[in-house]
C-alpha positions as CSV (number, residue, x, y, z in Angstrom):
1,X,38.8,-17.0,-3.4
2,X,38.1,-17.6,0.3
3,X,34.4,-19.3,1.0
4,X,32.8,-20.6,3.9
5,X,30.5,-23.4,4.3
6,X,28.2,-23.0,6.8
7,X,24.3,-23.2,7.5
8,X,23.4,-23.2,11.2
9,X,21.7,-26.6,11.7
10,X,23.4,-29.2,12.7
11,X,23.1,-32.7,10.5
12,X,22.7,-30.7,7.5
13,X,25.8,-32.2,4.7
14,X,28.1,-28.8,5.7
15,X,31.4,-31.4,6.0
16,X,30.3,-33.3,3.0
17,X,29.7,-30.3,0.9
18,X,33.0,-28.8,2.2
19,X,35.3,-31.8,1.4
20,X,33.5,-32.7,-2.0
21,X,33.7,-29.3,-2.9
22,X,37.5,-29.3,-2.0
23,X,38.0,-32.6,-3.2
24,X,36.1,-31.5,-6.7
25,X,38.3,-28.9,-7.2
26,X,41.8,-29.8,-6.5
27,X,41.5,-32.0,-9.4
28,X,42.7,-29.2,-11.0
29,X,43.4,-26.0,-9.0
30,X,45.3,-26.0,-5.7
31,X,42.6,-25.8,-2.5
32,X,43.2,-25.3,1.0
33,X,40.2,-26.4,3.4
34,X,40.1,-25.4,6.7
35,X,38.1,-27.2,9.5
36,X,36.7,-24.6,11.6
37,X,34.4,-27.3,13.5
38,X,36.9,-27.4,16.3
39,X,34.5,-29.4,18.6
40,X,34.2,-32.3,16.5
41,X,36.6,-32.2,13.3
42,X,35.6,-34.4,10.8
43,X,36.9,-33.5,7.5
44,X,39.9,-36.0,7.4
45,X,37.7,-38.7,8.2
46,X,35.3,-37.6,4.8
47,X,38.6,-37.3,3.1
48,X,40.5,-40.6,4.2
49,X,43.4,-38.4,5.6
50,X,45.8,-38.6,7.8
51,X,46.6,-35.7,10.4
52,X,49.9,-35.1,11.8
53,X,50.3,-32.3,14.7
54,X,51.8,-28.8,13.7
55,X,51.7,-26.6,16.6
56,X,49.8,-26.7,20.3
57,X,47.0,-23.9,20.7
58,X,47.6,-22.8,23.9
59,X,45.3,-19.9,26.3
60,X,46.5,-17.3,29.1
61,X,45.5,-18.8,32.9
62,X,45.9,-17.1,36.2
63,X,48.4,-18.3,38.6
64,X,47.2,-17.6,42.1
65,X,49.7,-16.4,45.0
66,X,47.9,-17.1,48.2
67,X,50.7,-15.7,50.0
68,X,49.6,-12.1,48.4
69,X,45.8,-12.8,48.3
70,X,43.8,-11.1,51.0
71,X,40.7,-13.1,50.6
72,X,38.4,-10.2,49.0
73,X,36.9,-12.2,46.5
74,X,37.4,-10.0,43.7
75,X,38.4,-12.3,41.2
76,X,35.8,-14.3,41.3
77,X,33.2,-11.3,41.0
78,X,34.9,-10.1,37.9
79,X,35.4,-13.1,35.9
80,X,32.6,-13.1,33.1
81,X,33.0,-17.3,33.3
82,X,32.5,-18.0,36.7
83,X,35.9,-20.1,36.5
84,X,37.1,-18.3,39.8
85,X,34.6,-19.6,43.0
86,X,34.7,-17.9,46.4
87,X,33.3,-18.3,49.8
88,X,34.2,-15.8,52.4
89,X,37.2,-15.7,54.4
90,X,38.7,-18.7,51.9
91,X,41.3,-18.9,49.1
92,X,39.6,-18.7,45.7
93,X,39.0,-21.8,43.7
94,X,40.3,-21.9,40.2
95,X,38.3,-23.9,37.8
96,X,40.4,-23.9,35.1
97,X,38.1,-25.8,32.2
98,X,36.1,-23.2,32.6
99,X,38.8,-20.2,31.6
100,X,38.7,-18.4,28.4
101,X,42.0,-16.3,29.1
102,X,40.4,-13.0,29.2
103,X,42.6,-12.3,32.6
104,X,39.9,-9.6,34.2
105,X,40.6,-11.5,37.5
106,X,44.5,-10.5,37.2
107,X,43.5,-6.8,36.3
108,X,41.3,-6.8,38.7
109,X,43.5,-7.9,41.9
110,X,44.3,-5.2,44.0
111,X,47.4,-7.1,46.0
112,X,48.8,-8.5,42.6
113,X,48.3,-12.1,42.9
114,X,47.2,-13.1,40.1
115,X,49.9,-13.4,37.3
116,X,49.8,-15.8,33.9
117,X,50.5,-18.7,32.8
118,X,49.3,-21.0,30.1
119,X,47.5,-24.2,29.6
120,X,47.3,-26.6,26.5
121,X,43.4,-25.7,24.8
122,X,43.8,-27.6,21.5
123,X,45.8,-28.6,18.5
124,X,46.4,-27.8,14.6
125,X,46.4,-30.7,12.4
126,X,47.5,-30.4,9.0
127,X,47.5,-33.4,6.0
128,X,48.1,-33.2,2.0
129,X,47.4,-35.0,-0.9
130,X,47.7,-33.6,-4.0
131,X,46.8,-30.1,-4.9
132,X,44.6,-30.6,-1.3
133,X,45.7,-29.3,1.9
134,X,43.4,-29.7,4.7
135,X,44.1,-27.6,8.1
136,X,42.0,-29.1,11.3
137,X,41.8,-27.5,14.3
138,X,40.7,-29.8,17.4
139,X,39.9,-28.1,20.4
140,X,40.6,-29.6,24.0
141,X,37.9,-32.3,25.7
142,X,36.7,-30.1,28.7
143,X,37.8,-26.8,27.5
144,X,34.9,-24.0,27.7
145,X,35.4,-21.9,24.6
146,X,36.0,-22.8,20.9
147,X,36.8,-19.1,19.3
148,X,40.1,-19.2,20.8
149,X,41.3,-22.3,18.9
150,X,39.0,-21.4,15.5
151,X,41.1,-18.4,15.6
152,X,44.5,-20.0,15.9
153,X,43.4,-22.1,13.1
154,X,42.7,-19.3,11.2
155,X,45.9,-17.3,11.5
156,X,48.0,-20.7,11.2
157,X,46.2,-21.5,7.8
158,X,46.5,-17.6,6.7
159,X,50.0,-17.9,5.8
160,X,49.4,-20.3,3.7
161,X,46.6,-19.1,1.4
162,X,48.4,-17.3,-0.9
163,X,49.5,-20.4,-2.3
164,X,46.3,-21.3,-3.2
165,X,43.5,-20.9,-5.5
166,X,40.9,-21.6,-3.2
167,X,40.2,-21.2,0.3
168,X,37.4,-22.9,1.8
169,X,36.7,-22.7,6.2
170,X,34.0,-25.3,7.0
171,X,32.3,-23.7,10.2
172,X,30.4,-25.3,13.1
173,X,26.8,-25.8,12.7
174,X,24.9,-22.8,14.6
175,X,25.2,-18.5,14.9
176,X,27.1,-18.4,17.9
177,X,30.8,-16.6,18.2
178,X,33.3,-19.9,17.0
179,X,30.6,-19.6,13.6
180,X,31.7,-15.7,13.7
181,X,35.4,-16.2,14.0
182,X,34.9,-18.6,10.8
183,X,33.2,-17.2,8.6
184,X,35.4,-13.7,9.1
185,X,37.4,-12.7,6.2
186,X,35.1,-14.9,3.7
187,X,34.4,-13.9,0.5
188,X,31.3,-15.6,0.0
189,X,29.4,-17.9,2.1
190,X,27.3,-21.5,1.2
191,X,24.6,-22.0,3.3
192,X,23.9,-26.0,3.3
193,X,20.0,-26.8,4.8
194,X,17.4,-29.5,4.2
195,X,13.9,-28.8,3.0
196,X,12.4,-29.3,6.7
197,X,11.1,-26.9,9.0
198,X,14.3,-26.9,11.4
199,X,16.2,-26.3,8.3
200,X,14.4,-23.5,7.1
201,X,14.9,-21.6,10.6
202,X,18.6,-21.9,11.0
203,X,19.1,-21.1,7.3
204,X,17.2,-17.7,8.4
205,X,19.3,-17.4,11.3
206,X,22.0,-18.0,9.2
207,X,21.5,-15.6,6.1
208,X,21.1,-12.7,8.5
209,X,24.0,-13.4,9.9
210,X,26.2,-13.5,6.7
211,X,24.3,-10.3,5.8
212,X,25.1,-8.1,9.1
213,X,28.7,-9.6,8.0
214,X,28.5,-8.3,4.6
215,X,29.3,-11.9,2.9
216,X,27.2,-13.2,-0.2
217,X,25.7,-15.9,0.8
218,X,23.9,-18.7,-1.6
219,X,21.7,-21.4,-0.9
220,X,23.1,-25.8,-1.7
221,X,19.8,-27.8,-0.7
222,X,21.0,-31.0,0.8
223,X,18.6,-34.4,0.8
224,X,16.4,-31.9,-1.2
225,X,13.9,-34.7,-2.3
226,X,13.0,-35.3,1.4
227,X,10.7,-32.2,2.2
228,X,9.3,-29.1,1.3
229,X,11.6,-27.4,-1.3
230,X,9.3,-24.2,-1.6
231,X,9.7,-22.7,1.7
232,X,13.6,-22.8,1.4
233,X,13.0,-21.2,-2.0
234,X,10.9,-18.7,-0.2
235,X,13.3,-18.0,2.4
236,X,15.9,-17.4,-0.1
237,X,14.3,-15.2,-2.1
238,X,14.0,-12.8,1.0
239,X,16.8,-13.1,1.4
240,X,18.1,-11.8,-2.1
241,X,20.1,-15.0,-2.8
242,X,19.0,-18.3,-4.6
243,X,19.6,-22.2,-4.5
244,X,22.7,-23.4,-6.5
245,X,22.4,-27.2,-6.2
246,X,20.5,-29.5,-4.8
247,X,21.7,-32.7,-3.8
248,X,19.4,-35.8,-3.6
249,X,19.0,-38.2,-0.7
250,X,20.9,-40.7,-2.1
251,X,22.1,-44.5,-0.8
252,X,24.8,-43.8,-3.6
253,X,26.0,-40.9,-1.3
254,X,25.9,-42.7,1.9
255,X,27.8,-45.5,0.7
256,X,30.3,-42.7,0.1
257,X,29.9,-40.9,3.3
258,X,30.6,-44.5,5.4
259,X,33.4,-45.6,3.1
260,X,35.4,-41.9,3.9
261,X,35.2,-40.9,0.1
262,X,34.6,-37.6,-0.6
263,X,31.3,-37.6,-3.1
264,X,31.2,-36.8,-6.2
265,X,27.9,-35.6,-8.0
266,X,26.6,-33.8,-10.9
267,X,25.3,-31.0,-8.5
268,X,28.9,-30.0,-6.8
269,X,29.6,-29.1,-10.6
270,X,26.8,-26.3,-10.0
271,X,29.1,-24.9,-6.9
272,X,31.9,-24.9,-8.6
273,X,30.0,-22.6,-12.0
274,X,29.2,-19.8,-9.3
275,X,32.3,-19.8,-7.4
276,X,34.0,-19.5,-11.4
């Protein structure tokens, strides 16, 4: 079974849930979690692992040949990212953090020179323990777009599932296209939000996403004690799904969460009944 852990706000317990969850689990099936949060990976650090580097993720650049450029500016007026700058009568500027590899500029060149080359965008991580692999993907400082590396880290982890039981992708916090590339391929998504109004609106933003992406979403309410646990109850039930757990705001927990222990709690239990 292949489930994402997601919710759209930021700060809400996704990378707790995901590596309890994982952690839970592999006590006695064979998990493999996946750390889609390419930006900022923090799964080994909830985990107390210890990454070691399995392949670079590299992106298509152009290579510019001013010998063959005639100065029309072309590139720069085709590239989506603005990674190309041009003023008249000069060379074009390459600003190459800003590149997502889409090469329009290249196809766009009427003189041919623009070819390709590559640069460095990120890396896949990979530690064990146990029945628990965990697969990080860390993208770049400086590099513009996360989807390419979420999507690496995909395909490197995808020919590994078979081998196990359980497949869970911890997203990004948000709706944008790195949470797409995620969640892709799930069966079943976990939406994790707090009882506030912030949470309440990204966990809408979220569910219609998961929807127009035909995955079945359900509902874990972290620091549920905190707020207003009716109008995430409300939101769920228009969106024909319900809350499976709820997890208390807890000193218990954050002593876990600073000490990089995975937590353990009755509700994680509840997950694990529905995912069963």
């Amino acid at each position: 079974m292949k489930i994402a852990i997601t919710g759209g706000k930021g700060g809400t317990g996704k990378s707790t849930i995901a590596t309890a969850l994982a952690h839970t689990l592999a006590k006695n099936k064979k998990v493999l979690l996946i750390d889609c949060d390419v930006d900022c990976p923090g799964d080994h650090l909830l985990l107390s692992l210890k990454l070691e580097t399995a392949m670079d993720v590299e992106s298509k650049i152009p290579k510019f040949d001013f010998g063959r450029c005639i100065k029309c500016g072309n590139c720069a007026r085709t590239c989506p990212e603005h990674a190309i700058a041009f003023v008249s009568g000069k060379y074009p500027v390459f600003i190459q953090e800003r590149c997502i590899g889409c090469m329009a500029c290249k196809l766009r060149c009427p003189t041919g020179a623009i070819s390709e080359t590559k640069q460095k965008i990120g890396e896949i991580r990979v530690a064990r323990r146990g029945n628990l692999t965990l697969v990080s993907g860390e993208m770049k400082p400086g590099i513009e777009e996360s989807s390419l590396v979420v999507n690496a880290t995909k395909k490197f982890a995808k020919e590994m599932e078979k081998e196990y039981d359980y497949v869970i992708v911890d997203t990004a916090a948000g709706t944008h296209c790195p949470v797409i590339a995620a969640l892709l391929g799930s069966e079943l998504a976990i939406a994790v939000t707090e009882p506030t109004p912030l949470g309440e609106h990204d966990l809408g933003l979220i569910l219609e996403l998961t929807t127009k992406l035909k995955i079945k979403p359900y509902v874990v309410l972290n620091r549920a004690d905190i707020g207003k646990r009716e109008m995430i109850e409300r939101l769920a039930e228009k969106h024909n799904t319900r809350i499976i757990a709820e997890i208390p705001y807890s000193e218990e927990i954050q002593k876990f969460y600073s000490e990089g222990r995975p937590i353990e709690h009755e509700e994680i239990q509840k997950i694990i009944r529905v995912l069963e």
